[in-house]
N, C-alpha and C positions, 0 to 999 in steps of 0.2 A: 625185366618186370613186365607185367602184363597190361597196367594201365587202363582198366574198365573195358578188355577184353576179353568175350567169352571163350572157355576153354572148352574143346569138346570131350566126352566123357573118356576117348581110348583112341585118344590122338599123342600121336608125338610131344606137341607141345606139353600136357599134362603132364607126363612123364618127366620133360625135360626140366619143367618148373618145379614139378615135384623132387625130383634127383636137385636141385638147387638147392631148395629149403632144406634139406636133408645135409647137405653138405654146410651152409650156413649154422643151422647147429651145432654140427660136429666141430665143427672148427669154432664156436661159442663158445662149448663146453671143453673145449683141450681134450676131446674124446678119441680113441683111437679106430672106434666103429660108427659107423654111420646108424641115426636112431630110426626107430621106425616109428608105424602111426599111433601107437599109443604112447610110446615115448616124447612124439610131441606135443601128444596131447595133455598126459600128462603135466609138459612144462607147460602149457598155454595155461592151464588149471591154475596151476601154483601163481603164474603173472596175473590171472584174474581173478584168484583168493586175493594179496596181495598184502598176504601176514607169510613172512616165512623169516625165521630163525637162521643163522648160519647153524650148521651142524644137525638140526631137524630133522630126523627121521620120520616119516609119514606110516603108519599101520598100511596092512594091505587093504583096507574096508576106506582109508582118507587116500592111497593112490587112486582107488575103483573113484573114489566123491569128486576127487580132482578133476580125473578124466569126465565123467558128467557135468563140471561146470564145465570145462573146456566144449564137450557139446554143444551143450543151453546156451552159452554164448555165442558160439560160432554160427549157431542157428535161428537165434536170436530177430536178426535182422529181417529172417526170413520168414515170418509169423508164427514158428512153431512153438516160441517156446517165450515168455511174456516175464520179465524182468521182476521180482517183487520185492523183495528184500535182501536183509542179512540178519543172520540171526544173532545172539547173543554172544557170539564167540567171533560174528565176524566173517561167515561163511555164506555166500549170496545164493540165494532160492529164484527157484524160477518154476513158472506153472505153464504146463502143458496147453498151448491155445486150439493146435491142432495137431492130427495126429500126423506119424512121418509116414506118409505111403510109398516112398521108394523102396520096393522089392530088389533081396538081393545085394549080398553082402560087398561085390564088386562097386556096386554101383554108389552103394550108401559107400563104401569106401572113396570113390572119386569125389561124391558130392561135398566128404569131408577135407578131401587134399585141394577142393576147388579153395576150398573156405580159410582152410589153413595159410594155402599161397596167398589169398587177398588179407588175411591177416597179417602178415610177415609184411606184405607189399605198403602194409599202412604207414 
């Protein structure tokens, strides 16, 4: 666990915390492959929707909404993205406060497995 320490972007440890939560999944879900980063975002989505059916099939247009809560919240903390509601069905909105300037699919990729590790680590 990482304990309110910073990870650097394309450091071992990264990797190594990342490949952890990736294995903590798999072995959650009785999977036989390891998931990857929209698959857990996906699930972080469905944990912070936090309406889910057993047997629930989600459309491909509610895994894309999933994955954007899992976003807005993971990002939440960090002022880009401002808490507002839920709507009528129960699905929580969030308004853009600033914009994401990390350039750079790598890097927005890290900033997300940072976020993901300190979520898991919660």
């Amino acid at each position: 666990m990482l304990e309110n320490q910073e990870i650097e972007n394309d450091s071992w440890q990264l990797d190594f915390e990342w490949l952890r939560i990736r294995h903590l999944v798999k072995e959650s879900l009785a999977s036989k492959d390891l998931p990857d980063l929209k698959v857990i975002l996906f699930l972080i989505g469905v944990q912070e929707l936090g309406i889910f059916e057993s047997g629930k099939k989600f459309s491909k247009e509610e895994k894309q909404d999933l994955m954007h809560v899992a976003v807005c919240s993971l990002l939440e903390d960090e002022g880009y993205y401002k808490f507002k509601g839920r709507d009528q069905d129960g699905w929580p909105h969030w308004e853009v406060e600033k914009p994401f300037s990390v350039k750079g699919v790598k890097e927005q990729e890290n900033i997300l497995k940072k976020k993901i590790i300190k979520y898991f680590d919660q």
